[in-house]
N, C-alpha and C positions, 0 to 999 in steps of 0.2 A: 468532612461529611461526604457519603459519598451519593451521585446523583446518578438515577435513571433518566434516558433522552430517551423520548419516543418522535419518531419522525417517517411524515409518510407523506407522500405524491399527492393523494388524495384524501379530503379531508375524512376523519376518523370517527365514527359515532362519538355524539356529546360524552358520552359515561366511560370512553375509552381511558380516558387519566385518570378515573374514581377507578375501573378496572382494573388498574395498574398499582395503584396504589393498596387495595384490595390482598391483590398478590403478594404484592412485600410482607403486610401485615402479616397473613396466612403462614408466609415464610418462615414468623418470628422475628422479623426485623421491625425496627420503632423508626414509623415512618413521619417525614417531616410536614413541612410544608409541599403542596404543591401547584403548577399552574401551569395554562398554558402560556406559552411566547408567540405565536401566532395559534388562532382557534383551530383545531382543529387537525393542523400540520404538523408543529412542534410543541409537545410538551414535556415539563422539567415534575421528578418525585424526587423530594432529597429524604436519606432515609440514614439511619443509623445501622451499621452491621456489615455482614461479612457480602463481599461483592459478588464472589462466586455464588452465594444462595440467592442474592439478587438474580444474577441472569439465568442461572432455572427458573426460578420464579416465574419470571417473564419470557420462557423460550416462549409458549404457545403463542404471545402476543407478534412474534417475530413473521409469522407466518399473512400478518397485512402490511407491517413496519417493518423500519429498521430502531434497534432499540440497543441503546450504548450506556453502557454505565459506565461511569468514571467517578477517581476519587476526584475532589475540590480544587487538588493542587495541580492536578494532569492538564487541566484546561488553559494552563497558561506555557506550553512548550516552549523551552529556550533551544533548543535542536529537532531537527525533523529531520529523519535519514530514510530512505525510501527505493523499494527496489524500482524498477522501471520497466521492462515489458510485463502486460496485462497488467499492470497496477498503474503509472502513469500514462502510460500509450497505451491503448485497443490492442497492439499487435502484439507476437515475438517475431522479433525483426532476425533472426536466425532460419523462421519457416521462410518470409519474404525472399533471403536472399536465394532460400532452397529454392521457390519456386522460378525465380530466374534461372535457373543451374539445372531445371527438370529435376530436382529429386526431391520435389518437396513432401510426396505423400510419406515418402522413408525417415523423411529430417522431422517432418510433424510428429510420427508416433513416438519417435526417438525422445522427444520433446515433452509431449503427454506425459510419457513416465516416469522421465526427469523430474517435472512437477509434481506427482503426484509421490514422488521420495523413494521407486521404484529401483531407481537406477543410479552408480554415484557420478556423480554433478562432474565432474572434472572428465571422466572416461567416457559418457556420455556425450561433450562439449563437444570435446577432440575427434568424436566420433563422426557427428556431425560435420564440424568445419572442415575435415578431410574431403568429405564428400564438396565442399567446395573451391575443390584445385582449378585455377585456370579460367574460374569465373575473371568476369572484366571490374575494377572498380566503377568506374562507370555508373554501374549500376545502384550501387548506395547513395548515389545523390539523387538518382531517379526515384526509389525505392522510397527516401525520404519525402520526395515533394509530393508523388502520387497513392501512397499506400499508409504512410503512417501517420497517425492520428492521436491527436491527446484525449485521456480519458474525457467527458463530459465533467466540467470542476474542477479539474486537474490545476490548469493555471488560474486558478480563483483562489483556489486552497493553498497553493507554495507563495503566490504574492499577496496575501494578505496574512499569513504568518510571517512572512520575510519585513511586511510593511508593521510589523507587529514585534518584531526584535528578533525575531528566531532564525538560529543558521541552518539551513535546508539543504542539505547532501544527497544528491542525485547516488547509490552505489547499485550497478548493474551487472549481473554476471552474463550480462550479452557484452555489446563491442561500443568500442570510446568514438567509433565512424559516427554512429548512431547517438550515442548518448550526450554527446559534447552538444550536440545541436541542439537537443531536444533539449538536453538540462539547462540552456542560455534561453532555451523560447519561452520554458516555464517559471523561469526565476530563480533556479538553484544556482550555489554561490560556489560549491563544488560537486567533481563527478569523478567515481572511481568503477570502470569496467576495464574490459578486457581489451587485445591489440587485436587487431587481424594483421600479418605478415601479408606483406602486399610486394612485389618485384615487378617493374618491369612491365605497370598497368595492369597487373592479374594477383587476384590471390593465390595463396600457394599452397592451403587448406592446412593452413598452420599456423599457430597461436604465439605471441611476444609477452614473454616475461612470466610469473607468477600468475596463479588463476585467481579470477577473484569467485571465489565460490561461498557455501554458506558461512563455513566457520570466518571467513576473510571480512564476508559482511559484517557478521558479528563485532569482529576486530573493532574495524573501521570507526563503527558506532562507540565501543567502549575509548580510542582512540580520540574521535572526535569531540565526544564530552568531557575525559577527562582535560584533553586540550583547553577547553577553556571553562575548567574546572565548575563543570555541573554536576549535578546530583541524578544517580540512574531517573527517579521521578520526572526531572524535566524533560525528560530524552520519549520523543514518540518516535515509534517506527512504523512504516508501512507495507505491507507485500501480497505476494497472493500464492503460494508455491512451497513447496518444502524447504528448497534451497533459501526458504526468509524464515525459515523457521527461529535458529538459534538467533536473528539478530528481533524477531518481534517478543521473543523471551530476557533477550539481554535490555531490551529498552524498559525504561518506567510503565507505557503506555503502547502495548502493539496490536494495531488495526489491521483485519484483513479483509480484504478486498474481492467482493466476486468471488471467493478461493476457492482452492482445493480442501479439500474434507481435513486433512493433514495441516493446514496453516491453521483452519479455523480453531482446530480443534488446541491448537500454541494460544490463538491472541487473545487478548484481554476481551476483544471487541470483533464485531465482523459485519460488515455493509453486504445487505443481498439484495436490496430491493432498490435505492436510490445510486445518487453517483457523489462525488467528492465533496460538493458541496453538505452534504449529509455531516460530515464530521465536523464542519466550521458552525452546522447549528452545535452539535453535540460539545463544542469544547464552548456554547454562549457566545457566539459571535453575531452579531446582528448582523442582519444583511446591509445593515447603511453602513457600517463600518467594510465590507468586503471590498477586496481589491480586484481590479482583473487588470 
């Protein structure tokens, strides 16, 4: 059975979850029980019927909450695969390194429209990282200590699914400088990004090995579960960008984040208002049970 999560920052008029439930009916959908988990903040509608007519149903609600429908079985993830700039960190750690290198206003728009599924992901990349020949490494460990930042929730959500059974795969179509770190501070168990080619203490604005780009993501995910033989269902993915597109359509359950119009418009689900923690109420996780 599949359940509506309403979840918001601030608490939500009394009649918001009779509201809610209201809509489903309207929908034609045969709604269940329903209740709050904390008054006001989080509440659960479980209703019979098709999911998609659930989340029209409740777009207009979207506009005070965040409001996640899920089927019953989705709430218990046995893999979490997850892009990583503006989805687990704040940044793209690609403008960061531009802005060391002075070219960041040109590396940013290049970047923009990458995301927005403008431009293709690899020619694009390439594009960029050229522009940073002859930068110092150096700088990527400076970049990391002072500039980059995990989402708010970020490391709550991967170590209390981690502490919960789930294998949590960091895949990033930025750089393994960056993501190795990041994916060891947040609790992922592996990480699949890109190389920067580095000589001689200087990048050389050039790329090692195979790109990891969207359909690679995709891969990974279908890889990683059949690895230890799950079911698409168990499989949640995370992103925010085009290039997450095909792997939040290959997963059971794809959440996006903050997105682009173009992701939202792929996942199952999409957080605008809160931060990562939002999804740990929506798959029923109590907060005593969370991990940091």
């Amino acid at each position: 059975m599949p359940i509506a999560v309403l979840i918001a920052a601030e608490p939500l008029p009394a009649g918001e979850l009779n509201a809610a439930a209201d809509r489903l009916h309207q929908a034609g959908l045969v709604v269940g029980q329903s209740h709050w988990v904390e008054p006001g903040l989080v509440g659960e509608v479980h209703f019979t019927g098709d999911r998609a007519a659930a989340n029209a149903a409740l777009g207009p609600m979207r506009t005070a909450c965040d409001v996640l429908v899920l089927e019953e079985a989705a709430r218990d993830p046995r893999l979490l695969v997850s892009d990583m700039d503006s989805t687990m960190i704040a940044n793209e750690c690609i403008d960061e390194l531009a802005d060391y290198a002075g070219v960041k206003p040109q590396v940013a728009a290049i970047t923009e429209r990458a995301m927005q599924g403008e431009l293709d992901f690899e020619a694009a990349l390439r594009e960029r990282v050229a522009l940073l020949d002859g930068l110092s490494e150096h700088v990527i460990a400076d970049c990391l200590r002072h500039r980059i930042h995990p989402m708010p929730g970020a490391r709550t959500l991967v170590r209390t699914l981690r502490q919960r059974g789930a294998d949590c795969v960091l895949v990033s179509g930025g750089f393994h400088s960056f993501a190795d770190v990041i994916g060891a501070e947040l609790g992922f168990h592996a990480v699949f990004a890109n190389r920067l080619v580095i000589e001689h203490g200087h990048m050389t604005g050039a790329l090692e090995g195979s790109i990891v780009d969207a359909a690679r993501k995709a891969a990974i995910l279908i890889e990683q579960a059949a690895g230890q033989g799950l079911e698409v269902r168990q499989v949640l993915a995370l992103g925010d960008g085009a290039n997450d597109i095909p792997m939040l359509k290959a997963a059971g359950t794809g959440i996006a984040y903050h997105a682009k119009p173009a992701a939202i418009a792929a996942a199952d689900g999409h957080i605008a208002h809160g931060d990562w923690t939002v999804l740990l109420h929506a798959l029923g996780i109590a907060r005593a049970d969370w991990s940091d």
